[in-house]
C-alpha positions in Angstrom: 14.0 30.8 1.6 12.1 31.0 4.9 12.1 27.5 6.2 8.7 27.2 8.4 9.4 25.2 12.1 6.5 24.6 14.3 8.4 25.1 17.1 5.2 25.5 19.4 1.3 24.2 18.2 -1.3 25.0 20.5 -5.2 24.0 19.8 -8.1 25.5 21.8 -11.4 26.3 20.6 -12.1 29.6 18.8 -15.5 30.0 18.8 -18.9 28.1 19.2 -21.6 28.5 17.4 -24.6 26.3 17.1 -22.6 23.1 16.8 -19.3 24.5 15.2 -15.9 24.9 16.2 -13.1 26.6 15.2 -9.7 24.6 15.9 -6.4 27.0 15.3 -2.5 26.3 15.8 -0.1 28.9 16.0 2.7 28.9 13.3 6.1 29.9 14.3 9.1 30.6 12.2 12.7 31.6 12.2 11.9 35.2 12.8 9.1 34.7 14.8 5.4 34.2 14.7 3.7 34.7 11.1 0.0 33.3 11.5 -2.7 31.3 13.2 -3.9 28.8 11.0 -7.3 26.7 11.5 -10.0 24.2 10.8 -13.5 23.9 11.7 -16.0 21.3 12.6 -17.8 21.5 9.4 -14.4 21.2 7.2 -13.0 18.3 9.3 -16.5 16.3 8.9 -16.1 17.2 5.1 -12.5 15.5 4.9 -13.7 12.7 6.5 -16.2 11.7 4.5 -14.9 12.0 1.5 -12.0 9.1 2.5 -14.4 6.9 4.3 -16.6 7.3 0.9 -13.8 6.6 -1.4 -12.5 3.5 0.5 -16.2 2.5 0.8 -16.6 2.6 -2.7 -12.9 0.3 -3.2 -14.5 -2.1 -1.2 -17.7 -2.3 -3.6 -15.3 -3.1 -6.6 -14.0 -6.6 -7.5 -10.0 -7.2 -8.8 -9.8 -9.7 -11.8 -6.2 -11.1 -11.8 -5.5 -13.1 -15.2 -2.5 -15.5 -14.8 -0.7 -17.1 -17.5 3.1 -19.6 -17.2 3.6 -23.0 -18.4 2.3 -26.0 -16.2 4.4 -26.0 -13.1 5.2 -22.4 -13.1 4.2 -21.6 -9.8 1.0 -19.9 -10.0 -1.4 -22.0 -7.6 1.1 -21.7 -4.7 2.0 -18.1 -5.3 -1.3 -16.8 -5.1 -1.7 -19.2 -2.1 1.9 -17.8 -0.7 0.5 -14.3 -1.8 -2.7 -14.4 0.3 -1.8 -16.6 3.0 -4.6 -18.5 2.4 -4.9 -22.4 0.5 -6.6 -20.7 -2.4 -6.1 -23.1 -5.0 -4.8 -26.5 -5.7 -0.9 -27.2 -6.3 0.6 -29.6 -8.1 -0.6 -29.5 -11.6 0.4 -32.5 -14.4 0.9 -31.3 -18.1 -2.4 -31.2 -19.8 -4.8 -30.8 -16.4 -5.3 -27.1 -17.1 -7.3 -27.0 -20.3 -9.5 -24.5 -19.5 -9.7 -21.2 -17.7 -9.9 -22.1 -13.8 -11.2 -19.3 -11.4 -10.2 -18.7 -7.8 -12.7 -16.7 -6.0 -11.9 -15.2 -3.0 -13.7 -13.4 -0.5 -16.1 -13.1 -3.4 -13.9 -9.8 -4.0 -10.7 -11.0 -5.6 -11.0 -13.5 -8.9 -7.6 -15.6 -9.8 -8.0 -16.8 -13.1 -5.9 -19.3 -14.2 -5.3 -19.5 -18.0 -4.1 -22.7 -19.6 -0.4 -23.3 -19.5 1.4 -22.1 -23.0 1.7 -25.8 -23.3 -1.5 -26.9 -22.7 -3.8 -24.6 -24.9 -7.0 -25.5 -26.0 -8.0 -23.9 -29.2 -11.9 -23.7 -28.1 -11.3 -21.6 -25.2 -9.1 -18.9 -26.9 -11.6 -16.3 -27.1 -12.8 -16.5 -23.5 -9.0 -16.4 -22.2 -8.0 -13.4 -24.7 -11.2 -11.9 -23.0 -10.0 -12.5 -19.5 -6.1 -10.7 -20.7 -8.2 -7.8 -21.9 -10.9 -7.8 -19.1 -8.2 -8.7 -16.0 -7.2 -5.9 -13.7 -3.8 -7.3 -13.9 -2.1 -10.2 -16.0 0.5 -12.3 -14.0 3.2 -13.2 -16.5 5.2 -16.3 -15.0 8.3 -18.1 -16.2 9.9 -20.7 -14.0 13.2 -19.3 -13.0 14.5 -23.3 -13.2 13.7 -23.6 -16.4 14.3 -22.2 -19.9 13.9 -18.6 -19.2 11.4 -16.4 -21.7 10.9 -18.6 -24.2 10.1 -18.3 -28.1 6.6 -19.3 -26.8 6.7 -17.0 -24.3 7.7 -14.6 -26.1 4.9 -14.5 -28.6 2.5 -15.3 -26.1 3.4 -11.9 -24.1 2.8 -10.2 -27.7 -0.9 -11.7 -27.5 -1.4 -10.3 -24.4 0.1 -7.0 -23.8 -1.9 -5.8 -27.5 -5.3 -6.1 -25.6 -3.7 -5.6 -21.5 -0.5 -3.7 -20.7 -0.7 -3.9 -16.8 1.1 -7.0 -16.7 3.6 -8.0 -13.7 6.6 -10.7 -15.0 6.6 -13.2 -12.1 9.8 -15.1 -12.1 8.9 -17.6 -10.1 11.6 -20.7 -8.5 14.3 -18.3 -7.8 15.2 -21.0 -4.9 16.2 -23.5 -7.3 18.2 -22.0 -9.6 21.4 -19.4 -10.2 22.4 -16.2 -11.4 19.2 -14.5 -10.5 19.8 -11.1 -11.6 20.7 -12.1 -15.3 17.8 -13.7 -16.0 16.2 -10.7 -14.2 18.0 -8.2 -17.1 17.3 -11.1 -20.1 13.8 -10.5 -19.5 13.8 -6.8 -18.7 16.1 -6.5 -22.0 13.6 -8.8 -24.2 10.7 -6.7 -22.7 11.9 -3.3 -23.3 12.0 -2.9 -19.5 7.9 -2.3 -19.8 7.4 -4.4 -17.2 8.1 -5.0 -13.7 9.7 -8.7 -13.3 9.6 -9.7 -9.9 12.2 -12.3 -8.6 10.2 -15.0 -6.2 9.8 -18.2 -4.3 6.5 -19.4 -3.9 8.1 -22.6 -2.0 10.2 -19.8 0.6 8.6 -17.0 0.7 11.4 -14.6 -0.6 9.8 -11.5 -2.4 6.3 -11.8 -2.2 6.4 -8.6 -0.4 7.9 -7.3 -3.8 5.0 -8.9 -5.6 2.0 -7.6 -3.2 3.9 -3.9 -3.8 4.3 -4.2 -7.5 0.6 -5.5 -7.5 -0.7 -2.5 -5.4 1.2 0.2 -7.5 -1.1 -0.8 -10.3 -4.4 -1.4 -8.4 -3.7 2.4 -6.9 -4.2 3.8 -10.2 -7.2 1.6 -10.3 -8.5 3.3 -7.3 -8.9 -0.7 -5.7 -5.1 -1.2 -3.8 -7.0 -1.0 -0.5 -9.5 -3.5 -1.6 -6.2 -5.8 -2.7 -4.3 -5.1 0.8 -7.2 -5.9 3.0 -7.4 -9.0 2.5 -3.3 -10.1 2.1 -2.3 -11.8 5.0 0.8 -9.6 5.3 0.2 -6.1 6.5 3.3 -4.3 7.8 5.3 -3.9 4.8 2.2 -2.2 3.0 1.3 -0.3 5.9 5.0 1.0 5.9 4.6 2.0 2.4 1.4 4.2 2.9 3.1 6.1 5.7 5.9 6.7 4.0 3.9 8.1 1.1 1.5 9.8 3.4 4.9 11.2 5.2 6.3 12.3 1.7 3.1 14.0 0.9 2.8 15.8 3.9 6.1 17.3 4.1 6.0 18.8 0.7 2.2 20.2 1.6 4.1 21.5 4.6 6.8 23.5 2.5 4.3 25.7 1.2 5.4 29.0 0.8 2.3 30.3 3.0 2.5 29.5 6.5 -0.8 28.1 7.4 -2.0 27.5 4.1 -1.1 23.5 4.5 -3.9 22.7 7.2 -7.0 21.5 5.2 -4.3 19.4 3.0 -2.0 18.0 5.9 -5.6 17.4 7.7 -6.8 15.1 4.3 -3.3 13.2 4.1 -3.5 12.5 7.8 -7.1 11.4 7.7 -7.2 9.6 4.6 -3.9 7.3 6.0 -5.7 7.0 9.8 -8.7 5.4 7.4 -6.6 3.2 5.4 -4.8 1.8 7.8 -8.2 1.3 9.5 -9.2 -0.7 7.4 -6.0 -2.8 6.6 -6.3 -4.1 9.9 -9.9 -4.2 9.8 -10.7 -1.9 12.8 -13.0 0.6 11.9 -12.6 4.3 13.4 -15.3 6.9 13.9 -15.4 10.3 12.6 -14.7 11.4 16.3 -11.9 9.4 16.9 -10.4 10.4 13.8 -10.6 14.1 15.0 -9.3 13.6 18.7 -6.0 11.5 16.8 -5.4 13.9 14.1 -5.6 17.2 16.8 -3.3 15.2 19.2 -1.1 15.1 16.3 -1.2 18.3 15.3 -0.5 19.4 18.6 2.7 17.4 18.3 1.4 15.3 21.5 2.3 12.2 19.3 4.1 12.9 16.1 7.2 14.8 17.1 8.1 12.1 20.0 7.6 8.7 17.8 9.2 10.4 15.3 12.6 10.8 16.9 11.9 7.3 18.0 11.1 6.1 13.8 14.3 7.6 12.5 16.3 5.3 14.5 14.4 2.4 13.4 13.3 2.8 9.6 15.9 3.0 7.2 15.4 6.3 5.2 12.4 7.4 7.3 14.7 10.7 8.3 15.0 11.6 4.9 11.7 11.4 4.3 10.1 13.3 6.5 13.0 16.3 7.3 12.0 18.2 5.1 9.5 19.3 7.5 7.7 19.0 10.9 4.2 18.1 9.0 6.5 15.7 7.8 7.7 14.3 10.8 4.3 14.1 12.7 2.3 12.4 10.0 5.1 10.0 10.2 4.8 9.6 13.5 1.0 8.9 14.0 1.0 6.6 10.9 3.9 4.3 13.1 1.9 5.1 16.6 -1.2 3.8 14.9 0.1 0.6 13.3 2.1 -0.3 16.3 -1.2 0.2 18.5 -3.3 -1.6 15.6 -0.7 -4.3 15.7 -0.3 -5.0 19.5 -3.9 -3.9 20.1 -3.3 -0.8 22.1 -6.4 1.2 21.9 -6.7 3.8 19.9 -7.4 7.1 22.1 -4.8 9.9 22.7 -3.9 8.3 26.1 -3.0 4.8 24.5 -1.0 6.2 22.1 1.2 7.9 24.2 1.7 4.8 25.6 3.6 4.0 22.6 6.4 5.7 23.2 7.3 3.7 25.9 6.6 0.6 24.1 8.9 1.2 21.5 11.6 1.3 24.0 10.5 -2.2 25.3 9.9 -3.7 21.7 11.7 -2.1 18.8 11.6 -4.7 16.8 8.2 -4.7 15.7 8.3 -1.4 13.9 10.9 -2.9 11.1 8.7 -6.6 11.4 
């Protein structure tokens, strides 16, 4: 198999006409060169809109999170730990939570809180079964310092997963109490390992990162994750995660078995990632800035340098993205971008070459 290197890209403009350009890199292999691959003005603008349109349309959506635990499991802080944000009220007595309490937030994200197994009220079953079978997500908690998956529990899960199966087990208290990976496999065992249980403390901290990834993997298929991560408080481990992915996609677009056949794809992955993150961090980016980012990249005046500079830092990024220079480079701007995002570099071709540098004088803050 003929393993494509970009040992050399070079853009320049093909050809005007009217208001169109033709953008081409040359393609180098083992043997030599093979082809001269490009995109257009017209194809670029295409790509672009069609992320900006479908992370536009995320942000129109609203996220219905159904929550469900005995009094005192955890939930009010969790989704206060969760969002960063004093949300909703903690320290609920037995009995308070009668009803079905809502949570709005950002008038985007709705935490419902259903009443404790203990604590239900017969009259409001049908409107809490509704929000199980309506919710975008049911949050499942049992109190790690207490008794663990109960009968009650038990047939209460049964309830709930016939009408809603994207439910996320929240084993919540794991700083007060022992042997955390046991009860972790009782209630994968007792589940049929359906579910994701996630290990937490609302009171440290520990995990929510798990929780906000294990929430996201089931908004994705939602098409309403980046609606979810825009507003959580904590943005570098998700913003790892999506260049990682973006990395992973890129590299296996770039093992194509035509040379030159991965540049409208590899553009798409690298512009639908420079959007996201855009709007993670809540700084917008224009169509033209997009384009003068993704061709620096392409002509490895960004990617290829961070990249030697990420593989150091991110455990498992090598692996990642060797498979292949598109690989690499996509890696490489996703980390240039959310380091310059992060220490509010700006966001031109210059600044980000800057970044090399300033991972040499703060390499921390690409692991944070």
């Amino acid at each position: 198999m003929v393993i494509d290197i970009l040992l050399e890209l070079k853009l320049k403009p093909l050809k005007i006409k009217r208001t169109v350009v033709n953008y081409s890199y040359v393609v180098f292999t083992e043997r030599g060169v093979v082809t001269m691959a490009s995109f257009s003005d017209s194809e670029f603008e295409e790509i672009y809109e069609k992320e900006l349109n479908a992370i536009n349309e995320q942000l129109e959506k609203e996220i219905i999170f159904a929550m469900i635990g005995d009094v005192n499991a955890g939930k009010s802080s969790t989704i206060n730990r969760l969002m960063g944000d004093d949300l909703a009220s903690v320290g609920a007595q037995p009995g308070e939570t009668t009803g079905i309490e809502k949570y709005n937030y950002k008038d985007k994200i709705i935490f419902a809180d259903t009443p404790g197994l203990d604590d239900v009220n017969k009259e409001n079953s049908q409107e809490t079964l509704h929000f199980y079978k309506e919710a975008d997500i049911v949050l499942f908690f049992l109190n790690a310092a207490g008794t663990v998956f109960s009968e009650g529990e038990k047939k209460a899960l049964e309830k709930i997963e016939a009408v809603n199966k994207n439910i996320i087990m929240v084993l919540n208290k794991i700083d007060a109490a022992e042997d955390i990976s046991n009860l972790v496999k009782y209630i994968q065992d007792h589940t049929k390992h359906k579910y994701k249980v996630t290990p937490i403390s609302s009171k440290t901290g520990e995990n929510i990162d798990m929780l906000a990834s294990h929430i996201l993997d089931i908004l994705k298929s939602k098409k309403k994750d980046v609606l979810f991560a825009k507003y959580l408080k904590e943005k570098a481990a998700i913003s790892n995660k999506w260049i990682n992915a973006a990395a992973t996609s890129a590299a296996a677009v770039g093992a194509a078995p035509l040379p030159g056949a991965d540049i409208i794809p590899l553009t798409g992955i690298q512009v639908g990632l420079l959007v996201k993150l855009a709007t993670l961090y809540e700084k917008p980016i224009t169509k033209d800035r997009a384009k003068e980012l993704t061709i620096a990249t392409l002509t490895g005046n960004i990617g290829r340098g961070v990249f030697r500079q990420v593989t150091k830092l991110i455990p498992g990024a090598g692996t990642i993205a060797g498979a292949s220079i598109a690989g690499s480079m996509t890696l490489g701007l996703g980390h240039s971008i959310k380091y310059a995002y992060e220490n509010n570099i700006d966001l031109d071709t210059t600044g980000l070459k800057s970044i090399y540098a300033a991972f040499m004088r703060d390499k921390q803050k690409i692991v944070k």
